[in-house]
Structure formats: structure tokens, C-alpha cells
MIDRENRO-214907 format. One record per residue (C-alpha): residue in three letters; x, y, z; residue number from 1. Coordinates in Angstrom, 1 decimal. Example, Ala and Ser with C-alpha at 12.3 -4.5 7.8 and 13.67 -1.06 7.14 Angstrom:
+---------+--------+--------+--------+-----+
| residuo |      X |      Y |      Z | num |
+---------+--------+--------+--------+-----+
|     ALA |   12.3 |   -4.5 |    7.8 |   1 |
|     SER |   13.7 |   -1.1 |    7.1 |   2 |
+---------+--------+--------+--------+-----+
***
This chain:
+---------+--------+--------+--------+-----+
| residuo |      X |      Y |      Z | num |
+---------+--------+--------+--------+-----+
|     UNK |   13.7 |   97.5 |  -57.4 |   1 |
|     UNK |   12.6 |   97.8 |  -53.5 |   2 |
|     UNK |   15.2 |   99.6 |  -52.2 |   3 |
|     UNK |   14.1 |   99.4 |  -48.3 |   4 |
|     UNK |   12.6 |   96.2 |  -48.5 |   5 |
|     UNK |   12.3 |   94.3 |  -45.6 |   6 |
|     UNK |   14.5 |   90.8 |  -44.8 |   7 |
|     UNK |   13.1 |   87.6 |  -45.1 |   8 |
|     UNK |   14.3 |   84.1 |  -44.5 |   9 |
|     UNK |   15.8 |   82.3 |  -47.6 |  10 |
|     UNK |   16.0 |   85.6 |  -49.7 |  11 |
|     UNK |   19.0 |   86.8 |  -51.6 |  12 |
|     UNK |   19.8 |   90.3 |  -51.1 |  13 |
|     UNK |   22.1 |   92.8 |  -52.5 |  14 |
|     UNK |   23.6 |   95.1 |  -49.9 |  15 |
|     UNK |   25.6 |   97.8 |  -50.3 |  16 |
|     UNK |   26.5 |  101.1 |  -48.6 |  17 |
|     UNK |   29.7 |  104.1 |  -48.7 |  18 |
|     UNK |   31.9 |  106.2 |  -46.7 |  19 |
|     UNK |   30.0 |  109.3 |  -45.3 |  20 |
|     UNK |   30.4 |  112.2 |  -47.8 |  21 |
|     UNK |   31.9 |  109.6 |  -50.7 |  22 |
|     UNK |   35.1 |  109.1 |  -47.9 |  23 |
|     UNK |   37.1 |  106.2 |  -47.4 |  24 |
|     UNK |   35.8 |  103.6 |  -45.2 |  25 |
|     UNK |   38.8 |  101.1 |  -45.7 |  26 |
|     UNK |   42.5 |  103.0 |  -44.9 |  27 |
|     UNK |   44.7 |   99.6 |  -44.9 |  28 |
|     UNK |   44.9 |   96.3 |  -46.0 |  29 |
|     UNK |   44.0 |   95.0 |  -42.9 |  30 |
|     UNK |   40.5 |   97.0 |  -42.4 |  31 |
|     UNK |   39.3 |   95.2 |  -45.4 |  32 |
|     UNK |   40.1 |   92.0 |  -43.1 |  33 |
|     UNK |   38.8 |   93.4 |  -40.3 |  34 |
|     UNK |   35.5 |   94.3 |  -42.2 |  35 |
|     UNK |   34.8 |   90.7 |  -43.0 |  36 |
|     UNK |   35.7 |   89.0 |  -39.4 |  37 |
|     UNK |   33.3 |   91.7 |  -37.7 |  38 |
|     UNK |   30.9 |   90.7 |  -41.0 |  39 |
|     UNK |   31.2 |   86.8 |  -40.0 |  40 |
|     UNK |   31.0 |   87.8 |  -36.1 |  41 |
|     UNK |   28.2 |   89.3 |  -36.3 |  42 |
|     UNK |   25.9 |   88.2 |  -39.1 |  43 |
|     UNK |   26.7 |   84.5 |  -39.7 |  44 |
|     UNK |   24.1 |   83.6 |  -37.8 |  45 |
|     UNK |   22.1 |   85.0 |  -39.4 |  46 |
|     UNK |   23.0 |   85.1 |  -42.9 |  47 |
|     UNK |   25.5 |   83.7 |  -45.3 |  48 |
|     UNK |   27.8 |   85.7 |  -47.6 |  49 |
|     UNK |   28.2 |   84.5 |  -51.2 |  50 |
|     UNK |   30.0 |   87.7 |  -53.3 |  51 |
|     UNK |   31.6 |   90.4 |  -51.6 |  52 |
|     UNK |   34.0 |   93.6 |  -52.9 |  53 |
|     UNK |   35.0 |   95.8 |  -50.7 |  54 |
|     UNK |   36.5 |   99.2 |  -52.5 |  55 |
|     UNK |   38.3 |  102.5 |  -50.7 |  56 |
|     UNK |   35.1 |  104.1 |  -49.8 |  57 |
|     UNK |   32.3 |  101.7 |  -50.4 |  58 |
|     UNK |   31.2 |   97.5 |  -50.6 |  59 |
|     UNK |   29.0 |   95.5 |  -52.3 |  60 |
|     UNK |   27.2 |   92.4 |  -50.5 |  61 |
|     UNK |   25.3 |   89.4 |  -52.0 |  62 |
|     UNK |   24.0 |   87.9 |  -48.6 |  63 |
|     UNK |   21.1 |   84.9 |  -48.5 |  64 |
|     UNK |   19.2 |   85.7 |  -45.2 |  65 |
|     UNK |   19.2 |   82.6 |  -42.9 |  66 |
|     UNK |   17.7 |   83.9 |  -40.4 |  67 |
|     UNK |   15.6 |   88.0 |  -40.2 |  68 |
|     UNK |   14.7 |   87.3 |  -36.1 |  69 |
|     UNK |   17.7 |   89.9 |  -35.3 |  70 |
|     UNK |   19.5 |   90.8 |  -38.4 |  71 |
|     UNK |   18.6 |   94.8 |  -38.7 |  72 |
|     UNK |   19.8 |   94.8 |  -35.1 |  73 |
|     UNK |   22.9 |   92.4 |  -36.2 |  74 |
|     UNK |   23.6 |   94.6 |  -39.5 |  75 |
|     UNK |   23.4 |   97.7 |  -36.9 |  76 |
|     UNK |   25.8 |   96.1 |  -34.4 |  77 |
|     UNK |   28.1 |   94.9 |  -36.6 |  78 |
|     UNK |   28.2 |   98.8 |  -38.7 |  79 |
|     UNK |   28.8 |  100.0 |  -35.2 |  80 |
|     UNK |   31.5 |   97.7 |  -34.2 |  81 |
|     UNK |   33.3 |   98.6 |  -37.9 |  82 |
|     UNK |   33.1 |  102.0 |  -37.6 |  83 |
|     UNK |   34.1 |  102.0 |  -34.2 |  84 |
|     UNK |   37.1 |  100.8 |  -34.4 |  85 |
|     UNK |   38.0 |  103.0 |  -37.5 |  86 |
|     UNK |   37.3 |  106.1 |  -35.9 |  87 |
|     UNK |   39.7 |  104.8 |  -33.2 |  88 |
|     UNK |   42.6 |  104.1 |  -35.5 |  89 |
|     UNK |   42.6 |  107.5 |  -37.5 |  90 |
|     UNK |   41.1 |  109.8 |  -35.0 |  91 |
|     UNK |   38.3 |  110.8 |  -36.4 |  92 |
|     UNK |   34.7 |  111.1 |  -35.2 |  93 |
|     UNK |   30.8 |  111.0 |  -36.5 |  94 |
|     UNK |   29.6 |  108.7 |  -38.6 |  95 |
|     UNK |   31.7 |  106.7 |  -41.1 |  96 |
|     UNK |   28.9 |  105.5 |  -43.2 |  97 |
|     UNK |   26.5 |  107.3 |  -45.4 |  98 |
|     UNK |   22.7 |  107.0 |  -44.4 |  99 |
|     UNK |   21.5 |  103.5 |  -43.5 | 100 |
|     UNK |   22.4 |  100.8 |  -46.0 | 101 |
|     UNK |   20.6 |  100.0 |  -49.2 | 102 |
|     UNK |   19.4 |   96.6 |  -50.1 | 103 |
|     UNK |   18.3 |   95.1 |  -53.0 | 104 |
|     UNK |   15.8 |   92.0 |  -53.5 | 105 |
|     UNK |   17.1 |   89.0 |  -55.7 | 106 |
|     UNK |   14.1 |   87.5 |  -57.2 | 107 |
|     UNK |   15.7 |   84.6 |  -59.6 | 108 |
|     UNK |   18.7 |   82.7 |  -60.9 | 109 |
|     UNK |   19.0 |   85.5 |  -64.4 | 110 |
|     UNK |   19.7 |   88.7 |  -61.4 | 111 |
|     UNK |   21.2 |   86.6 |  -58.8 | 112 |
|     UNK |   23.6 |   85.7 |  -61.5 | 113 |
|     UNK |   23.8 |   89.5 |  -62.5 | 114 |
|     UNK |   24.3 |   90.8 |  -59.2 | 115 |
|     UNK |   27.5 |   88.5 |  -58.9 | 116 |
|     UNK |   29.1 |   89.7 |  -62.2 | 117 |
|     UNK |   28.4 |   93.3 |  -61.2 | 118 |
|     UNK |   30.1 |   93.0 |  -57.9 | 119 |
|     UNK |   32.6 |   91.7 |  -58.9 | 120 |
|     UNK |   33.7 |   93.8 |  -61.8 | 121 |
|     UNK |   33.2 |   96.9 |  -59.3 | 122 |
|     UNK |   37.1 |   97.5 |  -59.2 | 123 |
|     UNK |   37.3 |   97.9 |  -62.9 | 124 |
|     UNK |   33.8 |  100.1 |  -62.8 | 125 |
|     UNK |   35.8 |  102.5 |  -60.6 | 126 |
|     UNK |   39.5 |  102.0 |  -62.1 | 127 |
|     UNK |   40.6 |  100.6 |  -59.5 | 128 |
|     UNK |   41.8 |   97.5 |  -61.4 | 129 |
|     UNK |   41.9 |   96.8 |  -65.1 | 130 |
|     UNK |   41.2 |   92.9 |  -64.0 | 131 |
|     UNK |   39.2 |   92.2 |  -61.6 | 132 |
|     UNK |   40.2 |   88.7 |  -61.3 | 133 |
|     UNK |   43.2 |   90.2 |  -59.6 | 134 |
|     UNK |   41.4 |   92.7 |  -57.0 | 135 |
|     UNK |   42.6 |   91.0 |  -53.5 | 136 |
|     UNK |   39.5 |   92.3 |  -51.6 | 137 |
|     UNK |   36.0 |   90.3 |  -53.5 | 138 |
|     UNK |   35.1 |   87.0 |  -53.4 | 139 |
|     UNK |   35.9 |   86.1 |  -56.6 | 140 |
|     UNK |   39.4 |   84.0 |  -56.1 | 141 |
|     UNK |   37.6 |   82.6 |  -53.5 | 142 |
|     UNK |   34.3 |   81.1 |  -55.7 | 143 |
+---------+--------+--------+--------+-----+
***
């Protein structure tokens, strides 16, 4: 698996990243909203989303690049913009992610398909949920 790979156009990617020292990046309902407008904002220009879960202090992203002109700088805005505004709303400073994010190459339909199960069983990985057909924040109602 390539870790740090770099982005290129038509590729599936698995993206994926957590709250600075394992903390919470998400503290209400509505940052978890908040996370995908800023996502669709700044990225869907450049890419398009097709599984998300977003958990307390981490997310999962299966993104198809549409577009890898700006998107490290887009990714980097867009992180920015997120943690911004969180660091506004509880008073806290410093960074609200760990490191930069991790992304995975999806080379073929047998992991893409993988990748999509995985995320979206994350909440029951982490005990979050004992279904994860009823976590509110992944893609999975939506698909």
C-alpha cells in the first residue's frame, strides 16, 4: 500500500486522517455537516466523493480524483477552513489534525469494493454503533 502516493486524475483514493493526539475533531451534530459543505466547497472541483464516515475523532474518504492541478493545495485549504472554525467554536488552539492525511491508492473493482464495506462498518469497528446501516454520519443511506 503507498501510503503518500501522489494524486492522479481518474484514481480512486482512500483518505483518511484523526483528531490531533486521538482527540475529537467533530463536537456536534452540526460539525459533521459542516465538515462535508467545507469538503464539497472546496474539493468538488476537484474531486468527487463516493463513501464517507465521519466518527468523534477521525473520517474515512473514498474520493475519485477529477482533477490533481490544485487538490494538495485544495485538501490543505479546505483542512484549514475545518479546523478553523472549530478551534473558534470551543476555544481551543494548535492543530486539530494529526500529521498530514493518509491516502491510499485503489487499484481495482475487488478493493474499491473493499474499501466501501470497510468504511462503512467503521462505527461498529469502534462501537459506536452495533448497525451501521443506522450511523447518521456515512454515506451509506445515501448510496
Amino acid at each position: 500500500m503507498n501510503y503518500y502516493s501522489d494524486f492522479y486524475t481518474d484514481q480512486y483514493y482512500h483518505i483518511y486522517n484523526r483528531g490531533n493526539n486521538k482527540e475529537k475533531i467533530f463536537f456536534s451534530s452540526g460539525n459533521y455537516l459542516f465538515f462535508l459543505r467545507r469538503l464539497d466547497e472546496y474539493l468538488s472541483n476537484s474531486l468527487e466523493l463516493f463513501a464517507y464516515c465521519l466518527l468523534r475523532n477521525h473520517f474515512h474518504l473514498l474520493v475519485k480524483i477529477k482533477d490533481k492541478a490544485s487538490i494538495n493545495e485544495q485538501f490543505r485549504l479546505f483542512f484549514l477552513s475545518y479546523s478553523n472554525a472549530i478551534n473558534k467554536q470551543t476555544g481551543r488552539t494548535g492543530s486539530l489534525f494529526q500529521k498530514r492525511f493518509k491516502r491510499i491508492i485503489i487499484e481495482g473493482n475487488p478493493s474499491l469494493c473493499r474499501t466501501v464495506i470497510y468504511i462503512h462498518l467503521n462505527p461498529v469497528h469502534h462501537k459506536i454503533q452495533q448497525n451501521f446501516c443506522n450511523y447518521n454520519y456515512s454515506s451509506f443511506q445515501v448510496i
